[in-house]
PLY file of the C-alpha trace (Angstrom):
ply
format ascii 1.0
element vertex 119
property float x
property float y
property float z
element edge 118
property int vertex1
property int vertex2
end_header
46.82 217.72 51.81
47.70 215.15 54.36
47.35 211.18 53.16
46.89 208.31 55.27
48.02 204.91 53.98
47.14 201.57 56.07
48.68 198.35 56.18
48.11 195.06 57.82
45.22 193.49 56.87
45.27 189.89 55.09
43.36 186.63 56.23
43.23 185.06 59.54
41.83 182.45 61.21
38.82 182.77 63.43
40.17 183.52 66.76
43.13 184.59 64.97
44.83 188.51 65.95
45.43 191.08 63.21
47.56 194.39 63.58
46.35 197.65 61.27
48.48 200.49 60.81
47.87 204.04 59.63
50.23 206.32 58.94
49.41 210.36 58.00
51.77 212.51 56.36
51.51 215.63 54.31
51.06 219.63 55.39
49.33 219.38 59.04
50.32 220.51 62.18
48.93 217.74 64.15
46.43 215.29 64.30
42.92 215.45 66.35
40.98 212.45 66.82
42.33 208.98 64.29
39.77 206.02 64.52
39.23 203.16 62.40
35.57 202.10 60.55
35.21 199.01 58.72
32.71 198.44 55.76
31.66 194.63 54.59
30.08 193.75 51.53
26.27 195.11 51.38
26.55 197.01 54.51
27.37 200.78 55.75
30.58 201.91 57.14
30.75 201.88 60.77
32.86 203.23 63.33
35.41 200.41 65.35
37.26 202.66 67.08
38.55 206.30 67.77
41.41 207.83 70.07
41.46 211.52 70.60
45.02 213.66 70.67
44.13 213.35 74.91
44.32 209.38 74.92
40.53 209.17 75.22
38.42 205.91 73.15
35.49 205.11 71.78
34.80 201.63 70.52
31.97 199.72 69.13
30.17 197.27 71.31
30.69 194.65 68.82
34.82 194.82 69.42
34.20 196.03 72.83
37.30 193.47 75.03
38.57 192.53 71.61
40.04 195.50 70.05
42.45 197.84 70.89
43.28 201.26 69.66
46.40 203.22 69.83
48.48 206.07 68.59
51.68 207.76 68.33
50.80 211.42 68.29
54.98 212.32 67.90
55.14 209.54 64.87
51.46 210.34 63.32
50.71 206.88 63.31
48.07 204.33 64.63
47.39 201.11 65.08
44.43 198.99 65.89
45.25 195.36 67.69
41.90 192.73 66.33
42.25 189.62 68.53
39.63 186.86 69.29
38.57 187.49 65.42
35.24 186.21 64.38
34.03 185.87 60.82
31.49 188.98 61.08
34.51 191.07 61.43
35.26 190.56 57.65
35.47 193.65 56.14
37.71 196.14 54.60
38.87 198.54 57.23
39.70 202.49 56.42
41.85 204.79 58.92
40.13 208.33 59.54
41.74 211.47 60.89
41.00 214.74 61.72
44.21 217.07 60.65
44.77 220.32 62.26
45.63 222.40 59.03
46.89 226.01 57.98
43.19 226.73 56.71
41.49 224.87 59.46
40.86 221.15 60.11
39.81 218.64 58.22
38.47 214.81 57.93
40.86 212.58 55.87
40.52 208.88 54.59
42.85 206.03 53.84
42.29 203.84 50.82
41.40 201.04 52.89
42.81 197.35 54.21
41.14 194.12 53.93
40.69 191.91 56.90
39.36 188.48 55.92
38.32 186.26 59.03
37.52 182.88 57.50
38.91 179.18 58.08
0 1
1 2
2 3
3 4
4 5
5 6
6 7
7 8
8 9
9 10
10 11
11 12
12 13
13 14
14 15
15 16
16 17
17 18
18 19
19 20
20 21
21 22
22 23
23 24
24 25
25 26
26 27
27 28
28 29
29 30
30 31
31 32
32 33
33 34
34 35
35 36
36 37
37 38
38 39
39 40
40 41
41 42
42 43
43 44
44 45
45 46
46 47
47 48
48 49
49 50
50 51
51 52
52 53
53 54
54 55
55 56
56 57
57 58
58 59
59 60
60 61
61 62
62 63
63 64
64 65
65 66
66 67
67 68
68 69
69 70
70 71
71 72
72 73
73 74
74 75
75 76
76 77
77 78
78 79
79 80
80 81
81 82
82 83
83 84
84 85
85 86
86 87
87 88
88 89
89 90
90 91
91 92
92 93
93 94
94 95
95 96
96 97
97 98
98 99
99 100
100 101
101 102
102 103
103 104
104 105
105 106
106 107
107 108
108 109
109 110
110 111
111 112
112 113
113 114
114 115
115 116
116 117
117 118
């Protein structure tokens, strides 16, 4: 079972900056691709961003400049730097990995940080 427990989120200005962390732990071997979605009230999750274990991104066009994904693939940890915030970035925001297990691999998510972007 691996877990993956975020931290960081809280209420900022707009044009404030916000770092989220994610850390996984439990029985893995390693960790695939980590990325971040986001989910505000009345709307569908949606991907933000996503590093794979080879450094490689993928980000939204909406955070496109602004955001900024990264990982420690010794540590099992991410993190995902918000600046220029803007108020349709409220949301909470959930960590997703992919965990190389015994059995296989398999999709994991965190329980989820809110990031509040309001003045």
């Amino acid at each position: 079972q691996v877990q993956l427990i975020e931290s960081g989120g809280g209420l900022v200005q707009p044009g404030g900056s916000l770092r989220l962390s994610c850390a996984a732990s439990g029985s893995f071997f390693s960790i695939n691709t980590m990325g971040w979605y986001r989910q505000a009230p009345g709307k569908q999750r949606e991907l933000v961003a996503t590093m794979s274990s080879d450094g490689s991104t993928l980000y939204a066009v909406s955070v496109k400049g602004r955001f900024t994904i990264s990982r420690d693939n010794a540590k099992n940890t991410g993190e995902l730097q918000m600046n220029s915030l803007k108020p349709e970035d409220t949301a909470v925001y959930y960590c997703r990995a992919n965990a190389n297990l015994y059995s296989g691999s398999n999709w994991y998510w965190g329980q989820g940080t809110q990031v509040t972007v309001s003045s």
